[in-house]
C-alpha positions, 0 to 999 in steps of 0.5 A: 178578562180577569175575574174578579172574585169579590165581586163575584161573592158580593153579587152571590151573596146579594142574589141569595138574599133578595132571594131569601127576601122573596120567598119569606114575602109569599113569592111563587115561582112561575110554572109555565104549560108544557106547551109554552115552548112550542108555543112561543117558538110557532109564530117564528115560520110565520114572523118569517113568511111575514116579513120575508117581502122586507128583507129581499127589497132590504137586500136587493135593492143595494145589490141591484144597483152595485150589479147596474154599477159593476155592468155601467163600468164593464160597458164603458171599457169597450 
């Protein structure tokens, strides 16, 4: 992929303007707790613990009857 420098410099030079205009307008910057990270990233055991019924039927259930299919046709053989 060819880097195009030009617009490069025009997004550079409109981010540092619409930041400009952002902070001359009262803008604050978001401070998050230090424990903000830990926080956000708690609930994913638990998303995980949730959902894992979903993902093994998800998964199974295709190989369970690729697994029947597989068998059927071993069984035909004979």
């Amino acid at each position: 992929m060819k880097l195009d420098y030009k617009k490069v410099a025009i997004l550079s030079t409109v981010s540092s303007a619409l930041l400009g205009v952002a902070q001359f307008a009262g803008a604050t910057y978001i401070t998050l707790p230090e424990t903000a990270v830990a926080d956000l990233t708690g609930y994913a055991g638990a998303i995980f613990t949730d959902i894992w019924t979903v993902v093994a039927l998800v998964i199974g259930i295709p190989l369970a009857f690729y697994v029947i299919r597989k068998v059927i046709a071993l069984v035909r053989m004979h």
